[in-house]
C-alpha positions as CSV (number, residue, x, y, z in Angstrom):
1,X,-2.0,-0.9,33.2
2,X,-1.9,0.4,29.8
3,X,1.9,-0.7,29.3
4,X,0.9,-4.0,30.5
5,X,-1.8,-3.9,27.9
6,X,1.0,-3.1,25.3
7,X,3.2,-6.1,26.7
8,X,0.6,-8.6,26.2
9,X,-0.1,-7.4,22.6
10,X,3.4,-7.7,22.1
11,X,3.6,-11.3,23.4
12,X,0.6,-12.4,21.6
13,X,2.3,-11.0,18.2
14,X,5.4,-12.8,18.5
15,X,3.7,-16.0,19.3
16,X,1.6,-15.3,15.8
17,X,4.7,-14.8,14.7
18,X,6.3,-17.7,15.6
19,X,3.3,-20.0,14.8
20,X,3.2,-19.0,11.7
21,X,6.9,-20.1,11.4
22,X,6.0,-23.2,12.6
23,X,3.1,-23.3,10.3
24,X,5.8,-23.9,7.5
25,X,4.5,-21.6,5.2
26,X,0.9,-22.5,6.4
27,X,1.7,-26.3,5.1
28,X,1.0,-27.5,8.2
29,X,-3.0,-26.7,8.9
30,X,-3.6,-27.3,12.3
31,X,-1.5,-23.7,13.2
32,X,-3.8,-21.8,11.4
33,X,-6.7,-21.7,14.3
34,X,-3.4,-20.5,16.9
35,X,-1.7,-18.0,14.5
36,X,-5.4,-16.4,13.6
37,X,-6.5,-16.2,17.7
38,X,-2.6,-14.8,18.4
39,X,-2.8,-12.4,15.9
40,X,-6.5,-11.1,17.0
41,X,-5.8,-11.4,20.7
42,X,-2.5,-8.9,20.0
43,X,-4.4,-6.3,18.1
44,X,-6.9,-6.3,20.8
45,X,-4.8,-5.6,23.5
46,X,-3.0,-3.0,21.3
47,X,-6.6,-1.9,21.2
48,X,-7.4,-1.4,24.6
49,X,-3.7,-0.2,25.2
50,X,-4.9,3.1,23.0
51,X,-8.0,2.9,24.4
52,X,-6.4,3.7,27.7
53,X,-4.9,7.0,26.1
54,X,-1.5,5.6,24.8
55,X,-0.4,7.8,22.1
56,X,-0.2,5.4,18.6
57,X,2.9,6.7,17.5
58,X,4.6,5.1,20.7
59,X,2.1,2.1,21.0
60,X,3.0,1.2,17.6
61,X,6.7,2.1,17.7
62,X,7.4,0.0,20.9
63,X,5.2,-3.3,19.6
64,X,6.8,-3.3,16.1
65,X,10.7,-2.6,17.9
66,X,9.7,-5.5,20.6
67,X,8.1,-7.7,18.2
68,X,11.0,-7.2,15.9
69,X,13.8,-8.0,18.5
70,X,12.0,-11.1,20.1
71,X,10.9,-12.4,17.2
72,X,14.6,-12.3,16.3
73,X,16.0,-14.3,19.7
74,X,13.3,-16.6,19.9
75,X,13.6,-17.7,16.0
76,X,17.0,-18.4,16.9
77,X,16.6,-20.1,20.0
78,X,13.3,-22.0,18.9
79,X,13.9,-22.7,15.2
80,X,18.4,-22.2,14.8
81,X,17.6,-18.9,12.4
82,X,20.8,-16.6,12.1
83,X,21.0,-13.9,14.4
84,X,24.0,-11.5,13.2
85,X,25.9,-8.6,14.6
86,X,24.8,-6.8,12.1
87,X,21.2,-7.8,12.9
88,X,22.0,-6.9,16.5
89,X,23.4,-3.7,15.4
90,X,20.0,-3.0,13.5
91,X,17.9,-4.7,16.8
92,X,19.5,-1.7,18.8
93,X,18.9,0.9,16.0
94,X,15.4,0.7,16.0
95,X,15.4,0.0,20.0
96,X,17.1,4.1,20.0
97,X,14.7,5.1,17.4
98,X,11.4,3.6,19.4
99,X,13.4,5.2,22.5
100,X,13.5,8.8,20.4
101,X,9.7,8.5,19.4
102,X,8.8,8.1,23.4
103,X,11.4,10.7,24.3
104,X,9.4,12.8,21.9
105,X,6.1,12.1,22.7
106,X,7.0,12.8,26.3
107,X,8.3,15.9,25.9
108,X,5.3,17.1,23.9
C-alpha cells in the first residue's frame, strides 16, 4: 500500500508538472486551479506514503528520480521537448543512484 501511495504522489507530480507546462508560464489562467490541486494531491500522498513508515530518504529519492524521468518522456511525447542520449544517460544515473539509496536503506 505504501508504494502505491508513493506511485500516486508521483503521478499527481508529473501531471503538476505538466500542467504547468501547459500553463505557458502560467499565461494561460484557467491551469492554475489543476496545477495547484496536482501539486497538493502529490504531497499528500507522499504524506501518507511516510505516514505508513516509508523511510524519506527513499520516498523522496524514488518521487524526484520518477518525476524526473517521466516528466522527461511525457514532455516529449505531449509537448515535442528534446529528449537526448545524454539526458537518457543522466535519466539512468539518477535511476542507479535512487536504486543505491534503497539498497542502502534496506540494508540498514
Amino acid at each position: 500500500m505504501t508504494w502505491l501511495l508513493l506511485g500516486a504522489a508521483i503521478v499527481s507530480e508529473v501531471a503538476g508538472t505538466m500542467f504547468l507546462r501547459a500553463s505557458d508560464g502560467l499565461r494561460r489562467k484557467r491551469w492554475i486551479p489543476a496545477i495547484a490541486t496536482a501539486y497538493v494531491v502529490s504531497f499528500g500522498f507522499l504524506t501518507l506514503a511516510l505516514a505508513r513508515g516509508m523511510a524519506v530518504g527513499v520516498a523522496y529519492g524514488v518521487w524526484a528520480a520518477s518525476g524526473i524521468a517521466l516528466t522527461a518522456v511525457i514532455a516529449r511525447v505531449a509537448f515535442g521537448e528534446p529528449l537526448t542520449r545524454t539526458m537518457g544517460a543522466g535519466i539512468a544515473l539518477v535511476a542507479l543512484g535512487v536504486l543505491l539509496v534503497e539498497l542502502g536503506a534496506a540494508s540498514h
